[in-house]
N, CA and C atoms as an extended XYZ file, in Angstrom:
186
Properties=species:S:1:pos:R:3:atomname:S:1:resname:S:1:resid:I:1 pbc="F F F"
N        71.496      225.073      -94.407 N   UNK     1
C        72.374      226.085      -94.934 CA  UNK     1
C        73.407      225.397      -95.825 C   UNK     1
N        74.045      225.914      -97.045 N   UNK     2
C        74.507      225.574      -97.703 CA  UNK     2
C        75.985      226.109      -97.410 C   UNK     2
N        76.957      224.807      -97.312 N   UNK     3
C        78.059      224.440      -96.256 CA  UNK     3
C        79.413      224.727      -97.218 C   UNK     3
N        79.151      224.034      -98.723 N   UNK     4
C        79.379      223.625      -99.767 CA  UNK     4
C        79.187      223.554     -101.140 C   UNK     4
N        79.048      224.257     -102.522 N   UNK     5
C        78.584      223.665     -103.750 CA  UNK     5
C        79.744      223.584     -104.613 C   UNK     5
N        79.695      222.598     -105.317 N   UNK     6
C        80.597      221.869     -106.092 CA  UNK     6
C        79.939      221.571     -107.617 C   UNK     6
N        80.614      222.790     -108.505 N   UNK     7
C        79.876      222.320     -109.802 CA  UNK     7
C        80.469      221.548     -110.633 C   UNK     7
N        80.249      220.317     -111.321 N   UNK     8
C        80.778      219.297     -111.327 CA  UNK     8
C        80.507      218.641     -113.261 C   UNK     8
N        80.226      219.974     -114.071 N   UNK     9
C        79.966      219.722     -114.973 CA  UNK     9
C        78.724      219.244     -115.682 C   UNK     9
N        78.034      218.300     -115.479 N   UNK    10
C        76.867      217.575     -115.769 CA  UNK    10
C        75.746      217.819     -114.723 C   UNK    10
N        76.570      218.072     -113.221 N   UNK    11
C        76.201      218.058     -111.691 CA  UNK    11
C        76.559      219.147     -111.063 C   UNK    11
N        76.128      218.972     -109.606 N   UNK    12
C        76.517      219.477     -108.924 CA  UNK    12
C        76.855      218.474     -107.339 C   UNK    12
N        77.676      219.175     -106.749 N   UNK    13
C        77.374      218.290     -104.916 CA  UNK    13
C        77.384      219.395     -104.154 C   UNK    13
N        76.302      219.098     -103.007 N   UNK    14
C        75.718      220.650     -101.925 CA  UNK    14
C        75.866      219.439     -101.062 C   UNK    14
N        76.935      220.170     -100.090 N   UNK    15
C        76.771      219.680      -98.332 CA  UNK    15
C        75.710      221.129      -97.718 C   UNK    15
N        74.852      220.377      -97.119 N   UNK    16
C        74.598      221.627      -95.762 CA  UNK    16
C        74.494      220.928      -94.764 C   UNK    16
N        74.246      221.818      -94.135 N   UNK    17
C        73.748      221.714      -92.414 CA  UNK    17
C        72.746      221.967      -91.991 C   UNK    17
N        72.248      220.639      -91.988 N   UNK    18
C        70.568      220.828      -91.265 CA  UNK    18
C        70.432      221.985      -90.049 C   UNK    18
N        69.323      222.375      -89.838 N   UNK    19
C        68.888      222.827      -88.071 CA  UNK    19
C        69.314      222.203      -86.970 C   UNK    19
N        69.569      221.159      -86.861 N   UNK    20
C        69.902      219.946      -85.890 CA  UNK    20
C        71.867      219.788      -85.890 C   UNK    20
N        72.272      220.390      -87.090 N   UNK    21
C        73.596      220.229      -87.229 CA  UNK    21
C        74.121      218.820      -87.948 C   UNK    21
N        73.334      218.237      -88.292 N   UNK    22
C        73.614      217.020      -89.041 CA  UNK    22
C        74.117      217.842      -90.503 C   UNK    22
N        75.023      217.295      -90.904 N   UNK    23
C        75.747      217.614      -92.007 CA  UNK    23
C        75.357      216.507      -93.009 C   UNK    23
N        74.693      216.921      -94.488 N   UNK    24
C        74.030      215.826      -95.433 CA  UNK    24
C        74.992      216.427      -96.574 C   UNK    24
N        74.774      215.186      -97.779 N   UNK    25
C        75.358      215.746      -99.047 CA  UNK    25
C        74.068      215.556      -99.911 C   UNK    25
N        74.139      215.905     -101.254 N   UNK    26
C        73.167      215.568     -102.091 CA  UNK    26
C        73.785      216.171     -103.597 C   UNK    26
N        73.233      215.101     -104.433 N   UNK    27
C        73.621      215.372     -105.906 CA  UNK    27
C        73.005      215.602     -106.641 C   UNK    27
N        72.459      216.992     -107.326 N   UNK    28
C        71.607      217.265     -108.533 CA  UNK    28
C        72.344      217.495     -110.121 C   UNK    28
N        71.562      217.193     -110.952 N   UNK    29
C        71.520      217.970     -112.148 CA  UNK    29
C        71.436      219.225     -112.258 C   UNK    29
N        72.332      219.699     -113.272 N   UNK    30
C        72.747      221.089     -113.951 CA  UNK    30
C        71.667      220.921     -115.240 C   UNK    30
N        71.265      221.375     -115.313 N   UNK    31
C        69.989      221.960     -116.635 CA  UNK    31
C        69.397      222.880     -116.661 C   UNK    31
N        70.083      223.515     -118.209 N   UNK    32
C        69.776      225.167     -118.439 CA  UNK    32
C        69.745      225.998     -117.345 C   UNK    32
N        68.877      226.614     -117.089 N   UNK    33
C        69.119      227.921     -116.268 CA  UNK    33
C        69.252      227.073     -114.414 C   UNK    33
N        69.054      225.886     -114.226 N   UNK    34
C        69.623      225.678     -112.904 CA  UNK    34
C        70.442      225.412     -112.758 C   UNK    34
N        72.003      226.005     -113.551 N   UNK    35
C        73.164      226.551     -113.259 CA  UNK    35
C        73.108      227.662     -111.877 C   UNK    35
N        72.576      228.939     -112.907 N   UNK    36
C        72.122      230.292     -112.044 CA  UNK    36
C        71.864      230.209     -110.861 C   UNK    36
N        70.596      228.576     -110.760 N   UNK    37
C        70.029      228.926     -109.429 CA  UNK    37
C        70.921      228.015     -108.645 C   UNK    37
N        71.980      227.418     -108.646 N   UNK    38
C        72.885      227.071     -107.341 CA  UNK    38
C        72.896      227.955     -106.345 C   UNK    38
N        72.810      227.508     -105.033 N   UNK    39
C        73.208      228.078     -104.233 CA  UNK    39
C        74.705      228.828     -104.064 C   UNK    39
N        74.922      229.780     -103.232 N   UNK    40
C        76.264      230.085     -102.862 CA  UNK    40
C        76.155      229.578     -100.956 C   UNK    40
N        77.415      229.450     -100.394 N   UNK    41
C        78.005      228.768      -99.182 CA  UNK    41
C        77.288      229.874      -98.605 C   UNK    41
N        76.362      229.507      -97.703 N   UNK    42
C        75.971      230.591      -96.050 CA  UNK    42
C        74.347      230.723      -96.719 C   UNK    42
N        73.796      230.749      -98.184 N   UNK    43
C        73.001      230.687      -98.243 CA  UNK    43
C        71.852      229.608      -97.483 C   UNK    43
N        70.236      230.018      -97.519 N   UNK    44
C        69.613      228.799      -96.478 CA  UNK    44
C        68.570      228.144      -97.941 C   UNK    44
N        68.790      227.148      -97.650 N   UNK    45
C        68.383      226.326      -98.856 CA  UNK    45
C        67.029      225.232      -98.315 C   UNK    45
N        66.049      225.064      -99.578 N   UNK    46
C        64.938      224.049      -98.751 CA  UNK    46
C        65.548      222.892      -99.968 C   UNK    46
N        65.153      222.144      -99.147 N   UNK    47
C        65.592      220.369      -99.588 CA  UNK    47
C        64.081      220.002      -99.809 C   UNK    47
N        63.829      219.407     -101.084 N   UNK    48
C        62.724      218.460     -101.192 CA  UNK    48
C        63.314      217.411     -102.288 C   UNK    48
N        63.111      216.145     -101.663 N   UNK    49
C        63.416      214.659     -102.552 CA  UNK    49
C        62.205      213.889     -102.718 C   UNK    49
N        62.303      213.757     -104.400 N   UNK    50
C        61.537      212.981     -104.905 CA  UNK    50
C        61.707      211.309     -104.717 C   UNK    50
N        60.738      210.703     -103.961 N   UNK    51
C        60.541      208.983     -103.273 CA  UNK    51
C        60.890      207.883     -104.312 C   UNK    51
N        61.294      208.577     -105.981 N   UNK    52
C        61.942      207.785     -106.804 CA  UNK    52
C        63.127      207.834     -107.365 C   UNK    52
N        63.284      209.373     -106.489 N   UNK    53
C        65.256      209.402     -107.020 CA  UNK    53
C        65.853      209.453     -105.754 C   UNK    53
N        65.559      209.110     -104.353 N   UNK    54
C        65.832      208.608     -103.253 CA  UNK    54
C        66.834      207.265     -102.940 C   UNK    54
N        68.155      207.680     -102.347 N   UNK    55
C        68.600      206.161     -102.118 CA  UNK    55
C        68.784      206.365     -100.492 C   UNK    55
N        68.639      205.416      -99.773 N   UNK    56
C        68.901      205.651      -98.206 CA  UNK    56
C        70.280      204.743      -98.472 C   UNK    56
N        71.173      204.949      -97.522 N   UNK    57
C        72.385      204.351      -97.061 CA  UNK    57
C        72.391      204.203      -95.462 C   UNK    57
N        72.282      203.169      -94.708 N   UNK    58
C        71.916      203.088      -93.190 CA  UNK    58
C        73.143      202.660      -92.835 C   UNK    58
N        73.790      202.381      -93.479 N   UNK    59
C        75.565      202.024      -92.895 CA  UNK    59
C        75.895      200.456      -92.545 C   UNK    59
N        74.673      200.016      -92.425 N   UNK    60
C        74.846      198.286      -91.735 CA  UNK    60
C        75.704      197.384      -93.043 C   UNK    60
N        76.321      196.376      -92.697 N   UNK    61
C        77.278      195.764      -93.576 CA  UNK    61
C        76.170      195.073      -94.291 C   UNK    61
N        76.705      194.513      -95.827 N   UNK    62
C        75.737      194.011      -96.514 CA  UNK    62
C        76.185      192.446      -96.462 C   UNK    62
């Protein structure tokens, strides 16, 4: 569910809330008409990430 959207000019940032209650963020592109399709807050949103615009962050010190 969409917690959060933040339009950000070039971007956007969407917090939701998984099923599980884990709270994620994620950053897309604004292009042409996927302005429109942003979500609004309470809406239920599907997440799919592409395995080359993927970064993991695991928290361990570098």
């Amino acid at each position: 569910m969409a917690v959060e959207v933040v339009y950000q000019g070039d971007s956007y940032l969407l917090h939701a809330r998984l099923k599980d209650g884990t709270l994620i963020a994620l950053r897309g592109g604004v292009r042409g008409a996927s302005l429109s399709a942003l979500p609004n807050v309470g809406d239920t949103v599907t997440l799919t990430l592409a395995p080359e615009d993927t970064v993991l962050i695991d928290g361990s010190e570098a």
